[in-house]
C-alpha positions as CSV (number, residue, x, y, z in Angstrom):
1,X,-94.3,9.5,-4.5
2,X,-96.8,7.2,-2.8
3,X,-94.5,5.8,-0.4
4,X,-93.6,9.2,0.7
5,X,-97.2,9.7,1.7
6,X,-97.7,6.5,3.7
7,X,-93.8,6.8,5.1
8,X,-95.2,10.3,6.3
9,X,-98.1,9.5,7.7
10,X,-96.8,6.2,10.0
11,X,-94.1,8.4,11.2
12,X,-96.9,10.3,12.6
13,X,-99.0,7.0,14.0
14,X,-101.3,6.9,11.2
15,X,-101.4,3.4,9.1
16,X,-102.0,4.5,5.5
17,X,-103.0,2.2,2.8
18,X,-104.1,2.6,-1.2
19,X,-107.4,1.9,-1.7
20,X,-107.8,-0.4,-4.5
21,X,-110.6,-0.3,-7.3
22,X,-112.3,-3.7,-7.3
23,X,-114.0,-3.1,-3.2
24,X,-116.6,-0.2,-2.3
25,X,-114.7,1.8,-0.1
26,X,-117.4,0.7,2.8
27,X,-116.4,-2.9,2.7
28,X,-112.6,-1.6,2.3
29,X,-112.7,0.3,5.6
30,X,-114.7,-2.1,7.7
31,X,-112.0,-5.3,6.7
32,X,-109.3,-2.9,7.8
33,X,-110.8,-1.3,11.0
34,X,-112.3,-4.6,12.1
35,X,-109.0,-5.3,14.5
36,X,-107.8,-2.2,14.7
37,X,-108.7,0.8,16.7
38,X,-105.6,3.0,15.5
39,X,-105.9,6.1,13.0
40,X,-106.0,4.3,9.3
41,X,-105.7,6.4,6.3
42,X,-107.1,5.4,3.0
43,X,-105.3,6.7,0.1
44,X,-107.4,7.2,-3.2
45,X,-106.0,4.9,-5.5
46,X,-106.7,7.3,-9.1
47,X,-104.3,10.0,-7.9
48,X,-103.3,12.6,-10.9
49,X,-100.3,14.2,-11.8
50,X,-99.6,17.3,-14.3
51,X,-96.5,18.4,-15.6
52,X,-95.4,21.7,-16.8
53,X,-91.9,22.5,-18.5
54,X,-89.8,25.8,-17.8
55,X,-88.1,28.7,-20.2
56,X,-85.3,25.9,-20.8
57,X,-87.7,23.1,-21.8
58,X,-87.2,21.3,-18.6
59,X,-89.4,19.7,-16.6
60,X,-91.3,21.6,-13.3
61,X,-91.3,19.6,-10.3
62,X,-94.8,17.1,-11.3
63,X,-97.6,18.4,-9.1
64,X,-100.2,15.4,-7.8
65,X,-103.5,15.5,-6.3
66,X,-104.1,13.3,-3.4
67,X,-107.9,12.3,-1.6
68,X,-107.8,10.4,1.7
69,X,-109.7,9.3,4.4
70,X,-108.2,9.7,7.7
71,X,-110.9,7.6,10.3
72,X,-110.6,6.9,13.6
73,X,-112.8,5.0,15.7
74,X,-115.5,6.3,18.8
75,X,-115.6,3.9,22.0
76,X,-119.1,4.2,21.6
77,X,-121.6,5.6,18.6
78,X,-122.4,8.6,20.9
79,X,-122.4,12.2,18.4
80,X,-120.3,14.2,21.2
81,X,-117.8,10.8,20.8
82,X,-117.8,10.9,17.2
83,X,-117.3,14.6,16.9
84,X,-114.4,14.6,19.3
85,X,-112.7,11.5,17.2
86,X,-112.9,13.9,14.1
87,X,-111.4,17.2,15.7
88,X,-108.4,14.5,16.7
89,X,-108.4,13.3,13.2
90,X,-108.2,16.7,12.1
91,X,-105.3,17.8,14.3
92,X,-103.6,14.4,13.0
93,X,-103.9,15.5,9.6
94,X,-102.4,18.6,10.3
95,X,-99.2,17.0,11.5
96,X,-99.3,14.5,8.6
97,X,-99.3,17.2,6.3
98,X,-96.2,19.1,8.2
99,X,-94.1,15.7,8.0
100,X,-94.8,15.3,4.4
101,X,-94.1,18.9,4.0
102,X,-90.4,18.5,5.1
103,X,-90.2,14.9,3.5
104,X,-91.0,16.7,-0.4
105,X,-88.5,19.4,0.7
106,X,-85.5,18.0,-1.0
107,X,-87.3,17.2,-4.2
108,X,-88.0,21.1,-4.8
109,X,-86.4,22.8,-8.2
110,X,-86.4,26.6,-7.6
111,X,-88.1,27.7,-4.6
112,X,-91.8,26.1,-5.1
113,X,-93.9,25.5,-2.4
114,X,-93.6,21.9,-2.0
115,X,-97.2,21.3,-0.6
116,X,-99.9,23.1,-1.8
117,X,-103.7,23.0,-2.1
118,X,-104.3,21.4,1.4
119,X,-107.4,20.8,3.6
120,X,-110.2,18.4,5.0
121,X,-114.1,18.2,5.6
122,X,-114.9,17.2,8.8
123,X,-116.7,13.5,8.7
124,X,-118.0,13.2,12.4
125,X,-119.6,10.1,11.5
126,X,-119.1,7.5,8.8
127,X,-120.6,4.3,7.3
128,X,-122.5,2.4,9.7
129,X,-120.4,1.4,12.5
130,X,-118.2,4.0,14.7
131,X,-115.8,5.5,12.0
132,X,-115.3,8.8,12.4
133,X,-112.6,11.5,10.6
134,X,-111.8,14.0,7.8
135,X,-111.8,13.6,4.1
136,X,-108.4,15.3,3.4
137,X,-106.9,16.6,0.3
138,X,-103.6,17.6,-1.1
139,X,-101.0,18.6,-3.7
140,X,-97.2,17.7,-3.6
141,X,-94.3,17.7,-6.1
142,X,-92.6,15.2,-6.6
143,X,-89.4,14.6,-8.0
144,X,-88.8,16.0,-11.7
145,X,-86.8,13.7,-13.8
146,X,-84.9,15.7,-16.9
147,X,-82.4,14.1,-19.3
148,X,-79.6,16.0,-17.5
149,X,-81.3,13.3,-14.4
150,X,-81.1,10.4,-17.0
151,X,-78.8,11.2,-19.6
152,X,-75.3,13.2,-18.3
153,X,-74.0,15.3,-20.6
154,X,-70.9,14.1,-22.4
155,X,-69.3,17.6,-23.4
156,X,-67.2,17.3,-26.8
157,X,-68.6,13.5,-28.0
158,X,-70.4,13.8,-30.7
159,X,-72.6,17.0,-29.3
160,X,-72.4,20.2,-27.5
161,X,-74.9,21.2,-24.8
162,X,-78.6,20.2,-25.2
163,X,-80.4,21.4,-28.4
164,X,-76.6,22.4,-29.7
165,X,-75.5,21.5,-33.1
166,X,-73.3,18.1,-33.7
167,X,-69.5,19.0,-33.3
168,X,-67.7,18.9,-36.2
């Protein structure tokens, strides 16, 4: 699940990491931007996921809820500058969010939308130095796992289908 994220979003030219829980996210994004001047994505490490069963008592494709920061960085700390570097941010995260779509595609049971729930605030400027960006948000099946997945059915050993009674 997460590494279809970052997969999707270097495919677009956007480095994406997970944010761990032990740094401020401040001191996070200034050791990764220090070298870099490319579009870096931080992932929100405490990501949820919610499951919902069907009619037949098997899994729904999991939904999870993603946060990120996609920054970029201004040449100089000049508002028109920083404004510019979000709109571009934005328009990345659009594209990220069309590559992901198609990634999740195969994982779909039934015909769910696999990306849902989609959007970003604009952050024209951020933290002290020239970081600018969108706060993006998302929601994305991933692949449902059901004991037809795991367990095969072996037809006539021992037990009929699922929830059948013991053969005789």
């Amino acid at each position: 699940m997460i590494s279809d994220v970052i997969n999707s979003a270097e495919e677009v030219g956007i480095t994406a990491i997970e944010l761990n829980s032990e740094e401020q996210l401040d001191v996070q994004l200034s050791n990764l931007t220090r070298d870099s001047d490319a579009p870096i994505m931080l992932i929100s490490w405490d990501y949820s996921t919610s499951i919902t069963f069907n009619n037949y008592g098997l899994l729904n494709n999991p939904v999870t809820d993603f946060n990120c920061l996609l920054m970029g960085k201004a040449s100089k700390n000049i508002a028109e500058q920083k404004r510019a570097v979000a709109e571009e941010m934005g328009l990345l995260f659009q594209l990220f969010l069309q590559n992901l779509r198609h990634r999740l595609l195969d994982y779909r049971s039934g015909q769910v939308e696999p990306l849902t729930n989609a959007g970003w605030i604009n952050l024209p400027s951020y933290g002290r130095g020239l970081h600018s960006g969108v706060q993006g948000r998302w929601s994305m099946i991933s692949r449902a796992a059901n004991c037809d997945d795991i367990y095969p059915k072996n037809k006539g050993i021992g037990y009929g289908e699922i929830g059948g009674n013991p053969i005789a």
